[in-house]
N, C-alpha and C positions, 0 to 999 in steps of 0.2 A: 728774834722774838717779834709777834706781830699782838696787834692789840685784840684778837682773838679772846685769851686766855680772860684778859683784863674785863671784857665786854663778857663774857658769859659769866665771870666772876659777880660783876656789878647786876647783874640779872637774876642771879641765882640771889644773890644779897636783897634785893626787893622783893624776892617771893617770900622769902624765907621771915620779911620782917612785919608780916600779918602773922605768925603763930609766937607766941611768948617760949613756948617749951624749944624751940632754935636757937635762943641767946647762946651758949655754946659754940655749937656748930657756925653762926652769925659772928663770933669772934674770930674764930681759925679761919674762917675764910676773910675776915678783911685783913688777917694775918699775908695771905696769901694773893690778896688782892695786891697789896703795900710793896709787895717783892716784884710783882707782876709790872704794875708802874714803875718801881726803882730800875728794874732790868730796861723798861723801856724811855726812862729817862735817861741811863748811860749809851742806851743805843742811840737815840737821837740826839745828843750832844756828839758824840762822836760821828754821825752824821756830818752834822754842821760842822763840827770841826772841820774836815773831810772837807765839804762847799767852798768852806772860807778859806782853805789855803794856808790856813796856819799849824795844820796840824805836824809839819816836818823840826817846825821851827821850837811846836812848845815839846816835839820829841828829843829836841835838842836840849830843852830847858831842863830836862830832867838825865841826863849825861852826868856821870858824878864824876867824872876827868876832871884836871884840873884844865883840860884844853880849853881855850877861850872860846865861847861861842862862835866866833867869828870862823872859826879853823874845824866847825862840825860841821859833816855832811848835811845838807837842808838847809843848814841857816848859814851860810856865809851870805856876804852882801850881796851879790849876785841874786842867791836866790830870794832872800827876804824882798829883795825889790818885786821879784817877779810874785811871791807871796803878797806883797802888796797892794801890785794889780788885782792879784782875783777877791782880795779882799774888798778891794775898791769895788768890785763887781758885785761879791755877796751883798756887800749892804747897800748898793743901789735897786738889789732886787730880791732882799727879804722882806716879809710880812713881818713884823714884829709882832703881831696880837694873835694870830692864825698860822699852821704849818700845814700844807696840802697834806704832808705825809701821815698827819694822824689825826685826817679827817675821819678814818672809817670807827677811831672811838668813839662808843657811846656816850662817854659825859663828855660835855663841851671844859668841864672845871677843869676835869686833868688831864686834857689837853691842853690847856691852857697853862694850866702847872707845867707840864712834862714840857714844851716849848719856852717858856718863862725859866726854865732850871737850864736848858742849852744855852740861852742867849746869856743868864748870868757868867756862867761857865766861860761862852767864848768872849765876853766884857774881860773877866780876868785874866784868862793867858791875853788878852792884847794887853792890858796891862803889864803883865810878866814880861811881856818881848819889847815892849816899849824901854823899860828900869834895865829889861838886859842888854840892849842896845846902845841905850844909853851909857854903861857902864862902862867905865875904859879898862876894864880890866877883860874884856871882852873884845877888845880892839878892832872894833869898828874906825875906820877912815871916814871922816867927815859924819855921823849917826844921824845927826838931825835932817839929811838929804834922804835916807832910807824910809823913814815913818814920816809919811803926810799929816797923820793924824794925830794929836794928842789922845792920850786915853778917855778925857770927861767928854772928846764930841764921841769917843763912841760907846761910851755909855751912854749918852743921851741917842745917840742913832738907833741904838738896840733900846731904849724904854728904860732902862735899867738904871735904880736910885743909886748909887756907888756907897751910900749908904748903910743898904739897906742889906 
């Protein structure tokens, strides 16, 4: 999905909002605007996921085995470390306020939303790999040598209230 759909959506939605007899039509399509964004907030989280290196690890996370994470493909210790590194990398060299990629949207808001909604996203699964890491029932060898980071510096790295 590219923000094509979205940007002529929001175009059409401002012509349409000088004639009163459009209220209608002005619905269904911010109906269709909403899905347009939603589709492009799961792509660009997945994106980033992808960037950041962690996307093998939170595929692990969701394995309903009773295999310990440690013993799935992608996330044994080995790779999380090497996940670690390119994590270390994405967040040395993401924009948290701005995403190149979806610059070619016309509102600056839901890009901002739509990049604000990835970075919450990958706040979480580090959280999730962090609690599964940690977790001995996941058997990890030494855990706390694998994750540099606790989860609040990267929530705070990525902008994100943990809050919120």
């Amino acid at each position: 999905m590219d923000s094509t759909l979205a940007n002529c959506g929001l175009y059409l939605q401002h012509v349409l909002e000088s004639y009163s007899f459009t209220k209608e039509r002005q619905v269904e399509l911010q109906k269709d605007i909403d899905s347009w964004v939603s589709a492009l907030m799961q792509e660009h989280y997945q994106e980033l996921l992808e960037e950041s290196g962690l996307n093998l690890i939170v595929k692990g996370l969701t394995d309903e085995s009773d295999t310990p994470l440690s013993r799935v493909p992608g996330a044994e210790a080995k790779a999380v470390t090497q996940a670690m590194r390119t994590f270390d990398n994405f967040l040395a060299s993401l924009d948290i306020l701005t995403s190149p990629r979806l610059s070619l949207l016309t509102s600056a808001r839901i890009s901002s939303d739509i990049h604000r909604f990835a970075l919450e996203n990958i706040a979480k699964d580090y959280d999730r790999i962090y609690s599964a890491v940690m977790d001995k029932d996941n058997k990890y060898e030494f855990p706390s040598t694998l994750l540099s980071r606790h989860p609040e510096d990267v929530y705070m790295l990525l902008g994100i209230d943990k809050t919120g």
